[in-house]
Steps between C-alpha positions, in 0.01 A plus 500: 500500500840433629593270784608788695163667457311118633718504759435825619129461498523170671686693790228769542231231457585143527604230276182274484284809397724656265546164315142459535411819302770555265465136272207647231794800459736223378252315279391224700121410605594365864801612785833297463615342814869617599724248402526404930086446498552359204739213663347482880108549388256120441352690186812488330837297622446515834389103537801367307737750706328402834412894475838602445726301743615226263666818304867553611515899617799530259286458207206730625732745547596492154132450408441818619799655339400383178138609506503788766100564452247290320489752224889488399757258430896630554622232278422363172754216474608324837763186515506285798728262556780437731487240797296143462164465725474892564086499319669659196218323297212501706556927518508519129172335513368773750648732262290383212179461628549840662508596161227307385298633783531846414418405123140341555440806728553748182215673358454424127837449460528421136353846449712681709776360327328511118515119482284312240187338670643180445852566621580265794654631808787259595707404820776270352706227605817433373796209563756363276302172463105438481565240782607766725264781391190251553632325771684716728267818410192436388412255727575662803395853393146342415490321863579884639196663323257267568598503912391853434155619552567829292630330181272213546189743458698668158532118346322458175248212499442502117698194344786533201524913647752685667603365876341829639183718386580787286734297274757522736701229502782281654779270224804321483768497263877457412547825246265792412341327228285314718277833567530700159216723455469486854490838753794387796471736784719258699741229505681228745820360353484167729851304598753687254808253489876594364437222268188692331662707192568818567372670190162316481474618907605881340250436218206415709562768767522784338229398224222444767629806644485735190130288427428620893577886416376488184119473638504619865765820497328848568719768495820325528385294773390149493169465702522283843430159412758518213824269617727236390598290804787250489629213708788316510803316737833635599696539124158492285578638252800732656558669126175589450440677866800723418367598170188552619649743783724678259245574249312686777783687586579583188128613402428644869262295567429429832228226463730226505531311877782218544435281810718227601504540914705187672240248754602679798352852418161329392454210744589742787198578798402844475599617904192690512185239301728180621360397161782325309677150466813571692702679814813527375750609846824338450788726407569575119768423324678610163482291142724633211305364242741472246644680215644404138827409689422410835245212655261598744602449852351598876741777595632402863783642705726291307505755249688805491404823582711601175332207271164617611527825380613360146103373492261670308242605770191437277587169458483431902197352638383544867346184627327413836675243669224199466562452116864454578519131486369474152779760439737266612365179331503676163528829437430520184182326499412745816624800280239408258215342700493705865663838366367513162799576327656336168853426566791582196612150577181315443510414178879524389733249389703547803244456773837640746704781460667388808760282311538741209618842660825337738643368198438795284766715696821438333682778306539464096709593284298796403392809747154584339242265439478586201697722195436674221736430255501734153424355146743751282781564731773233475678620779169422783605114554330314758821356627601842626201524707582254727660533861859439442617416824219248573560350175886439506422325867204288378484171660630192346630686157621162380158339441268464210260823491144417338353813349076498433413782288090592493485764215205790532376373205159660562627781774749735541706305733757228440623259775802307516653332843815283596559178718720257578483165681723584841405177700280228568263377789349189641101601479282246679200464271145322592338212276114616546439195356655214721533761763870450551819713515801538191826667497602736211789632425412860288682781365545834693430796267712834558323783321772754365261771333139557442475787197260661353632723156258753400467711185596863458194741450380465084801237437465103559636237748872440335467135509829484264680675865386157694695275259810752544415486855619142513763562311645760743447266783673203287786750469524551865543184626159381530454147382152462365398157470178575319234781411102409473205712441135470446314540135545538163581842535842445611578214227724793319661562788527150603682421147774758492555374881564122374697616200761662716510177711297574803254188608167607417125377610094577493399473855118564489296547829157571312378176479544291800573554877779284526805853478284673721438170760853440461586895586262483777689196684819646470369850712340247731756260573763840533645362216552838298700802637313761283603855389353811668264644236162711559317406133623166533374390838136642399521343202465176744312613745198560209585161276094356501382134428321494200268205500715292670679423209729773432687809686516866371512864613235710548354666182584799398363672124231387415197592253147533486295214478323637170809544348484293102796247519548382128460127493507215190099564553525851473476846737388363838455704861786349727266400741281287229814302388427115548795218559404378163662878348830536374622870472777733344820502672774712347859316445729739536789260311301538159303793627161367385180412627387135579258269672579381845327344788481719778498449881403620857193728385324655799343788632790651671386783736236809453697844382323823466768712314512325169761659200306532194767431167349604187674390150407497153378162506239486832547643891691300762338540883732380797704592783791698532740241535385261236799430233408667137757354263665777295778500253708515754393207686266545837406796636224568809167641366542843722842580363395464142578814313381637162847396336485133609358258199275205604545175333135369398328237367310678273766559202762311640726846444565777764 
């Protein structure tokens, strides 16, 4: 019987007596409440919800969205999160013992569902830490059923048993291994943090959810009390939401509900009940929240008409005019907290855009951002790429150029930029210490180019073009008063470069803050005039703190975490290696295989299209834009083809 067909009866004859006479036709031996009785009636919630008033109206209208009659649920998986102090917690526990309800009402439910005799029925619990699974869940879920009449009569009395008769039970945990064996009709995944790692999140979901269908689908369908429900803040987790999201779209499932409303839409009265925590009357205002090149701001008349319409209309909140001053205060805590949105800015290097984008305005020597430059043909030099009237009036042409070359070692794309020293300012610095003032006297940077050289399609980045790159501009006029790069992968380069008389250095950022520190000052204090370039500039905008200790971009390829990694202890799944394992690295100098420390392993984001490489010598499973290192040198996983030879470990030949 459909929902249509309920509805239709309940129409012609009443909601209480329909729901009354239709629960043996679903399986169960007494009526389910609707999920509203359920909240406002003393037999069940209705003394902890002071009969349904202490329940904001936003969230019973969702209640009822979610489980439209007591004998259907529209959603298997639902998400809330969004705005601090909105009851996003409290509702998950109304969620779950809704669930629970409906469960001790079944009929025989182990033999409805051809479950041993011994199987236990479970409701589950799970947080990234027992502290929080015990302490935050358990604890208060257990206060909520015993307030409650109905589930206080369904306790089981008999000691070392399950919490409820029937062997229906209640536990905790911090992975699925805590309730092998064990029949999980549904779940709460309590406070989900962005520090909690996204694949052991990924792992847990969707194994308690296949455990879920595995017992309780009928036809396709999971039965009613079957749901995963999930809580978590404003940026819990932000990867895994949108992979959750697009793996329902891309499986059409629509059983997957994402809700992350902002305070005002839950604390608000409802006009017509007056139930509610808050009037809100003052005009609203606009908040751009933000984007990976702009900072949020509160869009006033200030603001051109013509700016405004540059702003990405989904990324505009409208506010009600008391929340305001926390706007003002800090927006970006008011972002997160009061709207319930993560901002791009919240946990980047460069907390600001605000001091980045002015500077990054100036015109290079180059039109494009970037340029593909050929391998084979001697006559596609990068030198006559560049703007020639821009370059022949380039300021100050009689100082020192310093030339930083970052070589695509691992990518398809090589950078390479140009500056100069063109001045020199009096920056008045503070001593946090002693809490006085000093007076320094620092260089003004002039940016001349930011580059990026790209390879031709099935040829490689002509590194060997760079070096007569420099040569060209050396020829011109230029004077170059020294060339750096970054890595051992541009120690040829860096040779033939000091041979021919050009001052050479390693400049490595990897390690330590201090280059990236030291680049941040110079935006802030306007020391730096920078070159107008689109992959540049987000390049900054994304640069993440990692641990506090270190700066780098975001990742990009990465693989599985089962993947074997061969290590001086053997074949070992990437996500088992230990600080105490050393593992293969190949040196392209000698073009062999040895053992090397290696750094900055993490779980790196959740990816549901994963390229599957297989060789003579085992299968390789990662993303599209991983590096595979060929014969001829790096190429990206998805633009692998059948000609292209992978270097392995295996034979230590092609």
């Amino acid at each position: 019987m459909s929902d249509l067909d309920v509805k239709e009866l309940i129409d012609s004859y009443g909601e209480s007596a329909i729901y009354n006479s239709l629960y043996k036709h679903f399986g169960y031996k007494e009526p389910i409440p609707t999920i509203d009785e359920f909240i406002e009636s003393p037999r069940y919630l209705g003394n902890l919800t002071d009969n349904g008033a202490r329940v904001y109206p936003f969230w019973r209208k969702m209640l009822n969205k979610i489980y439209p009659t007591p004998y259907s649920t529209k959603y298997h998986s639902v998400l809330l999160r969004g705005a601090i102090g909105t009851g996003k917690s409290n509702t998950a526990k109304i969620m779950a013992s809704y669930n629970l309800c409906r469960m001790l009402c079944m009929d025989d439910p182990r033999g409805q569902f051809n479950l041993g005799s011994t199987t236990y029925l479970e409701l589950f619990g799970y947080a990234a830490t027992l502290e929080l699974v015990n302490g935050v869940f358990l604890r208060e879920f257990v206060d909520i059923l015993r307030d409650s009449p109905f589930f206080k009569d369904k306790f089981n009395n008999v000691a070392k048993s399950s919490m409820f008769k029937d062997k229906i039970d209640l536990s905790v945990g911090t992975t699925v291994t805590h309730n092998v064996g064990k029949a999980i009709f549904c779940s709460v995944f309590e406070e989900i943090q962005r520090e909690v790692r996204h694949d052991q999140l990924r792992e847990n979901y969707y194994s308690i959810l296949q455990r879920i269908k595995s017992r309780f689908e009928v036809n396709g369908q999971l039965r009613e009390f079957c749901q995963i429900i999930m809580v978590g803040s404003a940026g819990a987790n932000e990867s895994f939401a949108e992979a959750l999201t697009e793996q329902a779209r891309k499986d059409n499932d629509t059983g997957v509900l994402i809700l992350d409303p902002p305070q005002w839409e839950v604390l608000a009265k409802d006009p017509v009940t007056g139930r509610g925590k808050t009037e809100y009357v003052k005009p609203k205002f606009k908040v751009f929240i933000g984007d990976d090149t702009r900072d949020p701001f509160i869009i006033d008349d200030t603001y051109p008409p013509e700016f405004i319409a540059t702003l990405d209309p989904e990324r505009v909140l409208l506010a009600p005019g008391e929340v305001k001053d926390s706007f003002e205060k800090d927006i970006y805590q008011a972002i997160m907290d009061i709207a319930g949105v993560t901002t791009r800015s919240q946990f980047r290097f460069f907390q600001s855009m605000a001091k980045v984008n002015p500077v990054m305005q100036s015109l290079g020597w180059f039109d494009s951002d970037c340029i593909k430059v050929s391998f084979y043909n001697k006559n596609d030099k990068i030198a006559d790429k560049m703007n020639k009237e821009r370059f022949l009036n380039r300021k100050n042409p009689a100082v020192s150029r310093y030339i930083h070359i970052d070589i695509g070692y691992a990518s398809d794309r090589t950078g390479i930029t140009c500056l100069h020293i063109s001045g020199s300012d009096n920056v008045k610095r503070s001593n946090l210490i002693n809490n006085t003032y000093q007076t320094i006297k620092e260089p003004i940077i002039t940016c001349d180019f930011i580059l990026g050289i790209e390879r031709m399609p099935n040829e490689e980045v002509p590194i060997f073009k760079i070096k007569e790159f420099l040569f060209d501009l050396a020829s011109m006029g230029v004077p170059i008063g020294g060339v750096s790069a970054d890595g051992f992968q541009s120690k040829q380069l860096m040779q033939e470069l000091q041979a021919s008389g050009f001052n050479t250095a390693y400049v490595s950022v990897d390690r330590t803050m201090e280059a990236y520190q030291c680049l941040k000052l110079t935006f802030y204090e306007e020391r730096i005039h920078g070159c107008k370039n689109d992959i540049a500039l987000k390049e900054i905008s994304e640069l993440q703190t990692i641990n506090a200790s270190k700066v780098d971009h975001p990742p990009e390829g990465c693989l599985v975490g089962y993947t074997p990694i061969m290590t001086d202890s053997g074949s070992i799944p990437i996500s088992e290696l230990r600080p105490e394992h050393k593992v293969y690295a190949y040196n392209t100098k000698n073009r062999t295989f040895e053992i090397a420390d290696y750094t900055n392993l993490r779980v790196t984001r959740m990816e549901q299209e994963i390229y599957r490489i297989e060789t003579e010598d085992g299968i390789i499973e990662c993303t599209g834009n991983h590096p595979i290192l060929t014969t001829k040198g790096y190429i990206r996983a998805d633009q692998l083809t059948l000609e292209d030879e992978i270097v392995c470990k295996c034979s230590d030949e092609n």
